[in-house]
C-alpha positions in Angstrom: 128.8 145.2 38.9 129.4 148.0 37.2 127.4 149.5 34.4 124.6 146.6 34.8 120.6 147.2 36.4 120.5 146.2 39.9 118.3 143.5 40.8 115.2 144.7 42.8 115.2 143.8 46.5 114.7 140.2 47.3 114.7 139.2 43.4 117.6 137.7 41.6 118.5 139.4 38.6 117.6 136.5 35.2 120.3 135.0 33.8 121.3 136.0 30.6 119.5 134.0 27.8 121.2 131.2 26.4 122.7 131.4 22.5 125.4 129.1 20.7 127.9 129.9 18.3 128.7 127.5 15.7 133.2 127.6 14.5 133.8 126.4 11.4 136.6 127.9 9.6 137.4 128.3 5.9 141.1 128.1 3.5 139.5 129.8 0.9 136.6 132.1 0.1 135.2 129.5 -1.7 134.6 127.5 1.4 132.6 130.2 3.3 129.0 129.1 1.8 129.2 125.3 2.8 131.0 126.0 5.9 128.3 128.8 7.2 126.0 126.1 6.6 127.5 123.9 8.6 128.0 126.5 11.5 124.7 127.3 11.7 123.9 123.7 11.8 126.7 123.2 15.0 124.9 126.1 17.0 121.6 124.6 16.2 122.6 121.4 17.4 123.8 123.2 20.6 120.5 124.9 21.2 118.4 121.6 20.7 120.6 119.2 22.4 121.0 122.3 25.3 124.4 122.1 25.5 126.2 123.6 28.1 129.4 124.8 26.1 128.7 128.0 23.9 131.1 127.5 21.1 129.8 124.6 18.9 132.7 122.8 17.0 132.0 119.9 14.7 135.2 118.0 16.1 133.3 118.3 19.6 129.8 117.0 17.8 131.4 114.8 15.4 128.9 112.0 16.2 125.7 114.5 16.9 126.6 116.1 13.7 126.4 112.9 11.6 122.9 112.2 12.8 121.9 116.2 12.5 122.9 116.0 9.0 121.5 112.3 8.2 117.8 114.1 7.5 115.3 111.7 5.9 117.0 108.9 8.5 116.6 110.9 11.5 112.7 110.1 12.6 113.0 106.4 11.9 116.3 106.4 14.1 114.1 108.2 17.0 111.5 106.0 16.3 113.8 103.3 18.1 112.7 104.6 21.6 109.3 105.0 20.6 108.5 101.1 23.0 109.9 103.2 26.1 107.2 105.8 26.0 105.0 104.4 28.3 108.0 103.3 30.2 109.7 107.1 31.9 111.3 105.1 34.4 113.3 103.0 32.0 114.0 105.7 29.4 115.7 107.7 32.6 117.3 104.8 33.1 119.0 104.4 29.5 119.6 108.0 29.7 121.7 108.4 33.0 123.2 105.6 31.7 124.4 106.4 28.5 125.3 109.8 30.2 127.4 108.2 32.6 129.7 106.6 30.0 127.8 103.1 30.4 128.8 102.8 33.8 125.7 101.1 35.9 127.5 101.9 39.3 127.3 105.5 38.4 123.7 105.2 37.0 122.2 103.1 39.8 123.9 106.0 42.5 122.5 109.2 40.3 119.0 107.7 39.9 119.6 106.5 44.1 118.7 103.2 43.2 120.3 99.2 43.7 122.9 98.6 41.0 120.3 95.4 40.4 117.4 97.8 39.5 119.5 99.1 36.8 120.3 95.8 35.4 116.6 94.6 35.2 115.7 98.1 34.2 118.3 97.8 31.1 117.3 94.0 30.5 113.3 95.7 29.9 114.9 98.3 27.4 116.6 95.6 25.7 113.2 93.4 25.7 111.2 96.2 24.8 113.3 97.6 21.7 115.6 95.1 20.7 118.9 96.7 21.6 120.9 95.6 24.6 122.2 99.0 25.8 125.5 96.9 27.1 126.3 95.8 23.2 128.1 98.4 21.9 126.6 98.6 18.7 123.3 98.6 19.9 124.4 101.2 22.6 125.7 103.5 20.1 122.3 102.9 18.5 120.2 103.7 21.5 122.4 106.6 21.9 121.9 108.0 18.3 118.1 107.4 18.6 118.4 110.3 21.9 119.9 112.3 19.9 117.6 111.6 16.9 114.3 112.3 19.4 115.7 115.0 20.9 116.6 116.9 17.8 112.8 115.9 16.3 111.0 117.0 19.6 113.4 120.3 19.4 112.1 121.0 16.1 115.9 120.9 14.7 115.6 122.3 11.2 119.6 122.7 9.6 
């Protein structure tokens, strides 16, 4: 393209560094302090949770941004998942399956394992922290603690 270095022979040029934008938008100018707050706190919520949309809207991280902004609560809510650290294979498992909508058909084909591998593996989560991931209470739980640990290991500061 035009008016950008070409890549050396045989390397591929980097991919421009990732950044997020928090939106928030003011009706007055007295809005403009609490709402860049809370626009800085949407794009760092993009960068921790590595999202892949640039533009960082809290309607979009409605949920996310509750548990950003929740503070002292947040390490005892990541805490949660703290009984599936010596278990990868069933945090994965929660994971994909939280990530595929709580579908365990979808899980059991992304992680190419028996549909039956994903209920015993989910059964051990529930055993191990309490919370049976097909409750949904419990599931929304399990999901907040994710977010919780992964904004905690990301060093999220608002």
């Amino acid at each position: 393209r035009r008016g950008e270095p070409a890549a050396e022979p045989g390397r591929r040029a980097a991919p421009p560094a990732p950044f997020w934008v928090g939106v928030a938008s003011a009706n007055s100018r007295a809005e403009i302090p609490d709402l860049f707050t809370e626009a800085r706190m949407l794009a760092e919520l993009g960068r921790c949770l590595d999202r892949p949309q640039m533009l960082c809207r809290r309607a979009d991280l409605m949920f996310e941004y509750t548990i950003a902004a929740g503070g002292s609560a947040r390490p005892g809510l990541a805490a949660v998942l703290a009984p599936l650290d010596a278990q990868p294979l069933l945090a994965e498992t929660l994971e994909v399956f939280v990530d595929t909508g709580f579908n365990q058909l979808a899980t059991a084909r992304l992680l190419n394992i028996h549909r039956n591998t994903v209920t015993y593996r989910l059964a051990r989560v529930h055993e191990l922290t309490g919370l049976d991931p097909h409750r949904p209470t419990d599931a929304m739980t399990l999901s907040a603690a994710r977010i919780a640990r992964c904004l905690e290991s990301a060093s999220f500061s608002p």
